[in-house]
N, C-alpha and C positions, 0 to 999 in steps of 0.2 A: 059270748061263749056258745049262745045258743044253738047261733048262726052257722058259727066255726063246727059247729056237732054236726048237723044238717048239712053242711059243705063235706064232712066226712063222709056220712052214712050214702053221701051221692055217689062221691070218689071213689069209694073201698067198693062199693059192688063192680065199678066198672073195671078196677085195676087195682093190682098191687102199685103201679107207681102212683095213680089218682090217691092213693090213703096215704103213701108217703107224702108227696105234698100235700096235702091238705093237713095230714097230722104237722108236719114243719111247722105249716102257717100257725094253727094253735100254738106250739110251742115260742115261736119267734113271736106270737102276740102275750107270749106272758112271760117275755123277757129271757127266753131261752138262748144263749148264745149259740151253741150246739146245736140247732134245732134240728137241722136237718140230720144229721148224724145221729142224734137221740130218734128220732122218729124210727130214721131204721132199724138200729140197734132193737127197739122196743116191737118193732113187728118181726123184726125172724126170730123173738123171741116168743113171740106169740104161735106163727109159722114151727116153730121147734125144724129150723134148715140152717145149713150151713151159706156161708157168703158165696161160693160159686155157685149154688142151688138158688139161693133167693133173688140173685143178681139176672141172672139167666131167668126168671120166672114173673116179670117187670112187669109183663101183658095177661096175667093170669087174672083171674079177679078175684075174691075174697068171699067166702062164705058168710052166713049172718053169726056163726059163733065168732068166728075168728075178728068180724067185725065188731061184735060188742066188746069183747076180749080189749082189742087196741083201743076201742076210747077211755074203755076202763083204766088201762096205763099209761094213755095221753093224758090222760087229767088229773093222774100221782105226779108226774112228772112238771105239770105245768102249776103245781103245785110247791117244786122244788126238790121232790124226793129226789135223791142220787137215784140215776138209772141203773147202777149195780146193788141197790138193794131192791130195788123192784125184782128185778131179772135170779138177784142171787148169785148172780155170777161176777167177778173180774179176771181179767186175765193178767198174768204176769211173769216173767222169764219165759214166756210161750207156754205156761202154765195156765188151766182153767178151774178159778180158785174161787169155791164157796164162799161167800160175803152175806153176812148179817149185821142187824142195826147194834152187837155185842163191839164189833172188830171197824176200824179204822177199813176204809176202800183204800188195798194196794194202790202207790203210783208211780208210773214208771220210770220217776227218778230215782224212784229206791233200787232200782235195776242195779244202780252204780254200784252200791253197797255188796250185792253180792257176788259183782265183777271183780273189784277190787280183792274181796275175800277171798275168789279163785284162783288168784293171782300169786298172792301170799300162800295158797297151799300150793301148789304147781311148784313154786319158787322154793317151799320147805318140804316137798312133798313125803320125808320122811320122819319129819314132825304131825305135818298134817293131816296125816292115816289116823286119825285119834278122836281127839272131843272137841265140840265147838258148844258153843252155849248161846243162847237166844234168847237177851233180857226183852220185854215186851212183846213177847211172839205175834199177839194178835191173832190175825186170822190164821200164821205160822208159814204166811208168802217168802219171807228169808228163809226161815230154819227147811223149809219144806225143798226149797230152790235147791238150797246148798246140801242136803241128803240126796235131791238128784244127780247133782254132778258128782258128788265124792259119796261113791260106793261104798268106799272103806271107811267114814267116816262115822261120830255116835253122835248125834243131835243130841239136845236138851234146849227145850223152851221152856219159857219162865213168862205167867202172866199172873197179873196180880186178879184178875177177873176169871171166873170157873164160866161164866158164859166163851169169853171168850176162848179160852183153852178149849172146848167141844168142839168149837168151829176149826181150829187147827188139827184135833186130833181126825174129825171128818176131812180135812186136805190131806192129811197126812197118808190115811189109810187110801183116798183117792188116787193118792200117786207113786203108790205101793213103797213107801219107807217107813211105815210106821212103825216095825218091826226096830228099828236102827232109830229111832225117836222116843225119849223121856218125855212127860209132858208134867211141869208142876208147877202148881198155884200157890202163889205169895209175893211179898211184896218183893222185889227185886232180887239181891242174893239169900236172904232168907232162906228161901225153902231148898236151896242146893247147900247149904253150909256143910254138908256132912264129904261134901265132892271134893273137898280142899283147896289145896294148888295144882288142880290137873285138868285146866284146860286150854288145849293150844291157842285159839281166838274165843275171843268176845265180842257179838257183834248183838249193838243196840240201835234201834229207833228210838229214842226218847220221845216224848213229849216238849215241843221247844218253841211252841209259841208266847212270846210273853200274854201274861193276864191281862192285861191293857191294852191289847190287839187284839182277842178274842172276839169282841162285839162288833169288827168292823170285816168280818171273814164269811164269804157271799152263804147267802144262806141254806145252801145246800149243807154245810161244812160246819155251821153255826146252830143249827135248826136238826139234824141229822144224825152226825159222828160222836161219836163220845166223846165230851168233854174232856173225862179225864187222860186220852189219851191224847191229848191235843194240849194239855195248860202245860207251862214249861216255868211257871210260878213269872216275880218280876222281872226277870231281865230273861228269861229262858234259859236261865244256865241250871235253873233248880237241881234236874238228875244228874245230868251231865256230870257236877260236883259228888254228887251220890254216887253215882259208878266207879269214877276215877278215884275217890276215896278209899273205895272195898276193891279192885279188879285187882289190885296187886297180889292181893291174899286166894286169889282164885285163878290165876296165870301162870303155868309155867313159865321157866325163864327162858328166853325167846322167844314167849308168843307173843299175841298182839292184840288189842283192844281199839276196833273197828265202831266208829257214828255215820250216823244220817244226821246231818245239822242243817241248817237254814241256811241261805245264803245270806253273805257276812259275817256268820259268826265265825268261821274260819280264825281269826286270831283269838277272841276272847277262849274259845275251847280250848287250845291249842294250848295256853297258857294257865290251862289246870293240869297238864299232866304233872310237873314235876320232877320226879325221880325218872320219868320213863326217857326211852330215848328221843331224840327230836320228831315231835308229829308231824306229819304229811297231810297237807288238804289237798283234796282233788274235788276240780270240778266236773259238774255234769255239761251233755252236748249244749246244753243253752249257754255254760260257761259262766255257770251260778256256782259258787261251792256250795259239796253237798257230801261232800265225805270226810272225816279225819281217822287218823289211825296212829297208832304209836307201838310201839314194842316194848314189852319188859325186858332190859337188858340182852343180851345175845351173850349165845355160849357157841358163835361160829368164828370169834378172836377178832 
């Protein structure tokens, strides 16, 4: 590693691109797959420029602040730290979302979930002028997404972590909806009990890893993210059963109750609803399931 420092401190004076490869190499030598993509990510954060700035500025060379700066989060990283909680930043629906080690790192398969949900209000659009609810908010990358597109809309997020709720209610006000956003801590439907039957969707992340898979998820992910928002108890269906239990008493009739689930679990979910009408899995571009959704009853005949 030493060597790999001293390869840096050489590179980085003569070039922004000499510290990109030279940071890579570190990375790729400590198992980074990403490496070279991490490396730059981690210098225009350093840089504070945007990708046509830094890209365009390849032949520049690198000061000795900016230089210590990068080895200091080359060596978080080659450590395993997620590079969005170094930086603090992820981005998501073209969205640039505050990340702490409180909140799960958005990912951009959960894009799906709030395309679908766009879908369903466009399609009800005079239902879906109203309230949506956000079990799990996290960093509040859904509920925040879906106050962007739907104007008229009333968020509510629900996380059972008060660290994390700060982190969304900071996105929230970043991307000017906060005003049109509830933000409440407890565990699941609890803390909205008072809301009734009056919300057109429900859309959740659960937690859906089984416990028995946990120890073998790379260590960024294992080492890093909150556990509890990652355990999905034995078989992963823990919440899932929890949700669909309680959503019917918190649904109007023809709304709809929206997941992010694993890929394959697409049937076992599928086959908690019950009472609701038949669920829909959708997959994502890789052609993993990664959505389901169902509806409480319809009042359209």
């Amino acid at each position: 590693m030493e060597s790999l420092t001293s390869a840096l401190q050489t590179a980085a004076s003569e070039s922004v691109r000499g510290a990109i490869h030279a940071g890579a190499e570190l990375l790729q030598k400590a198992g980074i797959v990403s490496a070279r993509l991490d490396a730059e990510v981690l210098l225009r954060h350093v840089l504070g420029v945007e990708k046509a700035e830094f890209y365009l500025g390849f032949d520049v060379g690198l000061d000795a602040t900016a230089e210590r700066e990068f080895q200091k989060l080359l060596l978080r990283r080659a450590g395993r730290e997620p590079v969005a909680y170094i930086t603090g930043h992820k981005e998501f629906w073209s969205l640039d979302f505050v990340v702490t080690p409180a909140v799960l790192i958005p990912r951009p398969e959960t894009e799906l979930l709030v395309e679908q949900a766009l879908k369903l209000a466009m399609r009800h659009s005079r239902r879906y002028a109203s309230k949506i609810l956000d079990l799990g908010t996290g960093s509040g990358a859904i509920a925040v997404s879906l106050a962007q597109e739907l104007p008229q809309a009333r968020l509510c997020a629900v996380d059972i972590s008060a660290a994390a709720l700060e982190v969304a209610r900071l996105n929230a006000r970043r991307h000017g909806v906060e005003e049109r956003m509830e933000f409440f801590c407890g565990d699941l439907f609890e803390p909205v009990a008072e809301e009734g039957e009056g919300f057109d969707l429900i859309v959740a992340n659960p937690p859906y890893i089984r416990s028995g898979d946990l120890a073998a998820l790379a260590p960024e992910i294992r080492h890093w993210e909150p556990m509890a928002a990652l355990d999905g108890g034995a078989d992963g269906l823990l919440y899932y059963r929890k949700i669909v239990a309680e959503a019917g008493d918190y649904l109007k009739t023809g709304g709809t109750l929206l997941f992010e689930i694993g890929d394959g679990m697409g049937g076992p979910v599928r086959r908690l609803f019950g009472d609701y009408e038949p669920a829909e899995v959708y997959r994502d571009y890789a052609g993993k399931e990664r959505v389901v959704a169902a509806g409480k009853g319809s009042d359209d005949g």
